[in-house]
DSSP file (Angstrom, degrees, kcal/mol; ACC not computed):
  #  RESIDUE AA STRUCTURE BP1 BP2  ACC     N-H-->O    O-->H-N    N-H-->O    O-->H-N    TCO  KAPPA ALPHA  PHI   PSI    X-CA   Y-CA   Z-CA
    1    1 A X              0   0    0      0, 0.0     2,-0.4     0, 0.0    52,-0.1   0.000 360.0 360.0 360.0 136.5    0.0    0.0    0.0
    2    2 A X        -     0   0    0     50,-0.1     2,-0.7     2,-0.0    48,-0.1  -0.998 360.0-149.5-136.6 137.7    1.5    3.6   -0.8
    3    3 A X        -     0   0    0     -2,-0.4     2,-0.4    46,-0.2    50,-0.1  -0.861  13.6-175.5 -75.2  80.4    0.6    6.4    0.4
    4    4 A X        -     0   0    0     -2,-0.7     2,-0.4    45,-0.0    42,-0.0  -0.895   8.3-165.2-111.5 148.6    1.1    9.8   -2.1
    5    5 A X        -     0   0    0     -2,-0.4     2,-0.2    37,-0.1     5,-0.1  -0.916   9.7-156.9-126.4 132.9    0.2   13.0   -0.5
    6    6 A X    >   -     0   0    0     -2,-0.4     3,-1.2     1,-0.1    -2,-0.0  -0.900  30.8-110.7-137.7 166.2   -0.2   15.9   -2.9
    7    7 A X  G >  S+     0   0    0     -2,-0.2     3,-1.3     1,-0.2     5,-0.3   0.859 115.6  63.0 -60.4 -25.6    0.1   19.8   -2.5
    8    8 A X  G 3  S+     0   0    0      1,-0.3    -1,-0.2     3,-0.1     4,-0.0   0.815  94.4  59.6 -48.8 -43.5   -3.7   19.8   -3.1
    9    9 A X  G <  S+     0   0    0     -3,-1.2     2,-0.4     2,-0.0    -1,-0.3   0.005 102.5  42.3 -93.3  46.0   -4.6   17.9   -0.2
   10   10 A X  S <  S-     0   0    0     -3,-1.3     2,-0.7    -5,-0.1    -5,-0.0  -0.862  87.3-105.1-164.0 162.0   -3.4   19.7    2.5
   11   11 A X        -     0   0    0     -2,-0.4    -3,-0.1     1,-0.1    -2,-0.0  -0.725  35.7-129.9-103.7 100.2   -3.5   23.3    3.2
   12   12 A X        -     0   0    0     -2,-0.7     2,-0.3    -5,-0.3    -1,-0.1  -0.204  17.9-118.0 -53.9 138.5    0.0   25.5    2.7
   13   13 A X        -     0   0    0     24,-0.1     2,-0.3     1,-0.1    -1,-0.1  -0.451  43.3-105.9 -53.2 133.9    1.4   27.7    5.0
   14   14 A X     >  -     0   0    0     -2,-0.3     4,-3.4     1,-0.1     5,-0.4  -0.610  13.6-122.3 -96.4 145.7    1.5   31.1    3.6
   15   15 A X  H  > S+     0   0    0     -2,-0.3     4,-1.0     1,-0.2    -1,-0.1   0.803 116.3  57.9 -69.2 -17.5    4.1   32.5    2.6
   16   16 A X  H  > S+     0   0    0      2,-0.2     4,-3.2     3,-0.1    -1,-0.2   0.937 115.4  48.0 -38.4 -60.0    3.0   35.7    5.5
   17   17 A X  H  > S+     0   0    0      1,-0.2     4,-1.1     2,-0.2    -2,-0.2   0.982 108.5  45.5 -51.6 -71.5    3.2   32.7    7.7
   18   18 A X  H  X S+     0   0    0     -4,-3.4     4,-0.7     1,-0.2    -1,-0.2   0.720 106.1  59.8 -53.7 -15.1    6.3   31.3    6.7
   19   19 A X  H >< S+     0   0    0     -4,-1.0     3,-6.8    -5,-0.4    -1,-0.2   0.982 102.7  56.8 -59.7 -53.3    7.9   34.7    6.8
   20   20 A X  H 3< S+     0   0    0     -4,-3.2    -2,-0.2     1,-0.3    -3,-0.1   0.833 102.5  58.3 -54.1 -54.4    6.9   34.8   10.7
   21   21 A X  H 3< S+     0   0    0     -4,-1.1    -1,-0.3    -5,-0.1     2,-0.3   0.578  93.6  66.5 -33.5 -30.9    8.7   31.8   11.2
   22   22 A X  S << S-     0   0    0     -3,-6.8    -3,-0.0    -4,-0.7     0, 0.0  -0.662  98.4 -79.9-105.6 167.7   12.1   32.6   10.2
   23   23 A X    >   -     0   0    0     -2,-0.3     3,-1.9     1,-0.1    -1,-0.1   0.020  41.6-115.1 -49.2 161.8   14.5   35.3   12.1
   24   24 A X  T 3  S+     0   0    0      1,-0.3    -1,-0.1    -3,-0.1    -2,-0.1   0.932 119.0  55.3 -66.8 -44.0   13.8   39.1   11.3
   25   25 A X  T 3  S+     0   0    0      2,-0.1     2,-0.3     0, 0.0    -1,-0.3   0.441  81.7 123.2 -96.0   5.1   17.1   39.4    9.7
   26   26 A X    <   -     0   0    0     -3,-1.9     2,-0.3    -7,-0.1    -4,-0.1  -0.531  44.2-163.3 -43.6 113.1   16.2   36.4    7.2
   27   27 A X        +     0   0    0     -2,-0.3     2,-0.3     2,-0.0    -1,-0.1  -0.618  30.5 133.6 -93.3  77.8   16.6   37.5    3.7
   28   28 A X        -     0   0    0     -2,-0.3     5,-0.1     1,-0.1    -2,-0.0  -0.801  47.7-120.1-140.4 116.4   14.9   35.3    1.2
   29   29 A X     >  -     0   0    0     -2,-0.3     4,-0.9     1,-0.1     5,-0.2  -0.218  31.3-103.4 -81.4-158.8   12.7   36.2   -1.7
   30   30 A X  H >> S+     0   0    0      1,-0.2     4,-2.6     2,-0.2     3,-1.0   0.911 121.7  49.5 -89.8 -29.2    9.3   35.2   -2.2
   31   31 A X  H 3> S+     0   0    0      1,-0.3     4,-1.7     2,-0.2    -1,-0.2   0.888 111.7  48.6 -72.8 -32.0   10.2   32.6   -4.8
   32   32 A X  H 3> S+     0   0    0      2,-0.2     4,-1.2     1,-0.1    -1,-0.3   0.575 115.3  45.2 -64.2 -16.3   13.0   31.2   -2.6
   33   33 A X  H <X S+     0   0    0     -3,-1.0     4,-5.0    -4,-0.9    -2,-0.2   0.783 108.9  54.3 -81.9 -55.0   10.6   30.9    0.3
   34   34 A X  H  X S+     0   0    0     -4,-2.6     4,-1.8     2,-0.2    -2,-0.2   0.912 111.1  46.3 -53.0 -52.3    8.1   29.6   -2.0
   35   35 A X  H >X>S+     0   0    0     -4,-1.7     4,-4.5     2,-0.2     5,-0.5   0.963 115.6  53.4 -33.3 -72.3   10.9   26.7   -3.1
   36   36 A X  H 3X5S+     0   0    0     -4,-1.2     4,-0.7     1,-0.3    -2,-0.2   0.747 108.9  40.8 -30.3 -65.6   11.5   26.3    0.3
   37   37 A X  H 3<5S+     0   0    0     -4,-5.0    -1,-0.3     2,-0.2    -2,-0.2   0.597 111.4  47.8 -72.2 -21.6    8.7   25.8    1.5
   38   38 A X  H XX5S+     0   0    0     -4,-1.8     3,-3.5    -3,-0.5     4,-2.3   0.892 112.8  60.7 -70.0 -53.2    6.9   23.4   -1.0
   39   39 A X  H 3X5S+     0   0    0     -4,-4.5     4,-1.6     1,-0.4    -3,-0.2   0.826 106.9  46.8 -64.1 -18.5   10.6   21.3   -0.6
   40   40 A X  H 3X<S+     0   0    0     -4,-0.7     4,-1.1    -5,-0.5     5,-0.5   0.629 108.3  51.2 -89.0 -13.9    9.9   20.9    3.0
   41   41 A X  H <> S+     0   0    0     -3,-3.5     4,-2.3     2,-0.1    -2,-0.2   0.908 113.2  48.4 -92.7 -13.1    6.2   19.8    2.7
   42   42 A X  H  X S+     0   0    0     -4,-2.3     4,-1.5     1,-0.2     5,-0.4   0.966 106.6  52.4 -89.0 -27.0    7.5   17.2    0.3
   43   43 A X  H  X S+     0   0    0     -4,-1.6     4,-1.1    -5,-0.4    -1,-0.2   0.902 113.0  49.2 -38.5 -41.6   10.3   16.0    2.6
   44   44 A X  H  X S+     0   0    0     -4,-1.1     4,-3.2     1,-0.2     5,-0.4   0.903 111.6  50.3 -63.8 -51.8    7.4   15.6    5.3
   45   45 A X  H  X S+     0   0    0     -4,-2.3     4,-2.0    -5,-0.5    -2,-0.2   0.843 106.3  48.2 -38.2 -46.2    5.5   13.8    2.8
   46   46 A X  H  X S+     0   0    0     -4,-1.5     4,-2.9     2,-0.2     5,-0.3   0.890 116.3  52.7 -89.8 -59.4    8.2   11.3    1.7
   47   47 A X  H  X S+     0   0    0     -4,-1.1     4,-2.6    -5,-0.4    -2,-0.2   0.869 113.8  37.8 -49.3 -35.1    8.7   10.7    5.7
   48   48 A X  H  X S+     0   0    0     -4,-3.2     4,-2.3     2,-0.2    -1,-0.3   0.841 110.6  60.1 -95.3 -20.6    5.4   10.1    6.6
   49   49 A X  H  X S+     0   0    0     -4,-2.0     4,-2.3    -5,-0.4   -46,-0.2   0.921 115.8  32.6 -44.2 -29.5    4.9    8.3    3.7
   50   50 A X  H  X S+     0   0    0     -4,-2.9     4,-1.2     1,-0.2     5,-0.3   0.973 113.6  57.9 -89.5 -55.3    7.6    5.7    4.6
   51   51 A X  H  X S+     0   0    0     -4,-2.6     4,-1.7    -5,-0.3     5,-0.3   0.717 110.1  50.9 -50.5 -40.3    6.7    6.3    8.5
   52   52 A X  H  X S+     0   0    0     -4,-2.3     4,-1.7     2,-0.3    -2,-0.2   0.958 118.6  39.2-112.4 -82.5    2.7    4.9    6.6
   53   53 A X  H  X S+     0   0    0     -4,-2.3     4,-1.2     1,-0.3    -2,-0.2   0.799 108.6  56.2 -50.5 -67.8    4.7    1.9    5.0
   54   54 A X  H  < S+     0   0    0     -4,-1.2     3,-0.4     1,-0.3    -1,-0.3   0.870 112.4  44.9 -32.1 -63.4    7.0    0.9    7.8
   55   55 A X  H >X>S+     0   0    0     -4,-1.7     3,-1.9    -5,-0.3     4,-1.8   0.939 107.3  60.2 -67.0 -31.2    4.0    0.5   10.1
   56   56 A X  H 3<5S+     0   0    0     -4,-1.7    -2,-0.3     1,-0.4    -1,-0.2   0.856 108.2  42.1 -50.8 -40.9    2.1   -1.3    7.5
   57   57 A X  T 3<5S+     0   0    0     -4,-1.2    -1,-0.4    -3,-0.4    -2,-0.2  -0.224 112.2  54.5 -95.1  39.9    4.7   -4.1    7.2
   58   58 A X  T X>5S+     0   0    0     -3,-1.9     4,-3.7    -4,-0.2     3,-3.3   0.564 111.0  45.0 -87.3 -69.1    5.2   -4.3   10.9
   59   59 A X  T 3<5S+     0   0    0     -4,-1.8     4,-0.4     1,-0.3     5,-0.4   0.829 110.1  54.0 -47.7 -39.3    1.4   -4.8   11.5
   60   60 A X  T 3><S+     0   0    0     -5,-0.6     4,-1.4    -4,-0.2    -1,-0.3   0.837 111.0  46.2 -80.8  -4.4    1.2   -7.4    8.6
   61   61 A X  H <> S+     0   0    0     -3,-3.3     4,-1.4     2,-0.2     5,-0.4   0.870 105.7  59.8-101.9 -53.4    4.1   -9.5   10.3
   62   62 A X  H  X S+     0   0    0     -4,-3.7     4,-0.6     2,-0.2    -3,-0.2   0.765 111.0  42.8 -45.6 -11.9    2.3   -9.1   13.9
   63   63 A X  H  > S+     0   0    0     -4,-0.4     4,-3.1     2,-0.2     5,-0.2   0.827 111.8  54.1 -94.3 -48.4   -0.9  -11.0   12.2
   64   64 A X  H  X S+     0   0    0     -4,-1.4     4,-1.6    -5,-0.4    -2,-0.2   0.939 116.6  35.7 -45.9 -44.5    1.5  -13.5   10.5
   65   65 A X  H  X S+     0   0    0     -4,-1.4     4,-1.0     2,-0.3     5,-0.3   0.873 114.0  55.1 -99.5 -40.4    3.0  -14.3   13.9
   66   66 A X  H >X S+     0   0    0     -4,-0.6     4,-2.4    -5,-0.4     3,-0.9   0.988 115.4  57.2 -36.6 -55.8   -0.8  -13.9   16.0
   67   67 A X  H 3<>S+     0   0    0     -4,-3.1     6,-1.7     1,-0.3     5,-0.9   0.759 110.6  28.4 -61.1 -50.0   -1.3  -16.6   13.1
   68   68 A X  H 3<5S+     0   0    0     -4,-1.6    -1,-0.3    -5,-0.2    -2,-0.2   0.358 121.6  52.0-113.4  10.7    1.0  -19.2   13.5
   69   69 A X  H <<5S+     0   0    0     -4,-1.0    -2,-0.2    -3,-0.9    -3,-0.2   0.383 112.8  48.1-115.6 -12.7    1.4  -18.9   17.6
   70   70 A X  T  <5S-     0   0    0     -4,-2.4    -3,-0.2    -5,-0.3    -2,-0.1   0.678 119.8-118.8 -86.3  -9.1   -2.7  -19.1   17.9
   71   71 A X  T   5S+     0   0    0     -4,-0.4    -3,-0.2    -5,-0.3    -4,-0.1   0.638  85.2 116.2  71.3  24.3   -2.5  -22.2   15.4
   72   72 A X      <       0   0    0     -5,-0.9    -4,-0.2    -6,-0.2    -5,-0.1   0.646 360.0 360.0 -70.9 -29.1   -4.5  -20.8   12.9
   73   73 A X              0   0    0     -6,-1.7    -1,-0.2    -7,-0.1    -5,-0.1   0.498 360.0 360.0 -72.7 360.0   -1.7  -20.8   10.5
C-alpha cells in the first residue's frame, strides 16, 4: 500500500506565515521561500509516507506471527 500525499490535499502555510517563522534578519525572496517551502512539505510527505509503510509491514508481520502462535496458521 502507498501512500502519495499531494500539494492539493493539505493546506500550505502562507508564505506571511512562513515569513513569521524565520529570524527578522532572514533575507529570502518570495520565490525562494516559496521553493523552500513546497521542498519541506514534500520532505514531510516522503517521511510520513515511509513512516505509513513501515508500520504497514510491521502490522502485517504481527498477524502473520498472532497466526501461526494461535494455530491458525
Amino acid at each position: 500500500m502507498t501512500t502519495t500525499l499531494h500539494t492539493a490535499d493539505v493546506c500550505l502555510l502562507s508564505l506571511e506565515r512562513c515569513r513569521a517563522l524565520l529570524p527578522a534578519d532572514c533575507e529570502i525572496s518570495d520565490a525562494e521561500l516559496e521553493r523552500l517551502r513546497d521542498g519541506l512539505y514534500a520532505l514531510a510527505g516522503a517521511s510520513l509516507e515511509g513512516f505509513l509503510e513501515q508500520r504497514l509491514i510491521v502490522r502485517q508481520e504481527e498477524t502473520i506471527t498472532l497466526r501461526f502462535s494461535d494455530g491458525k496458521g
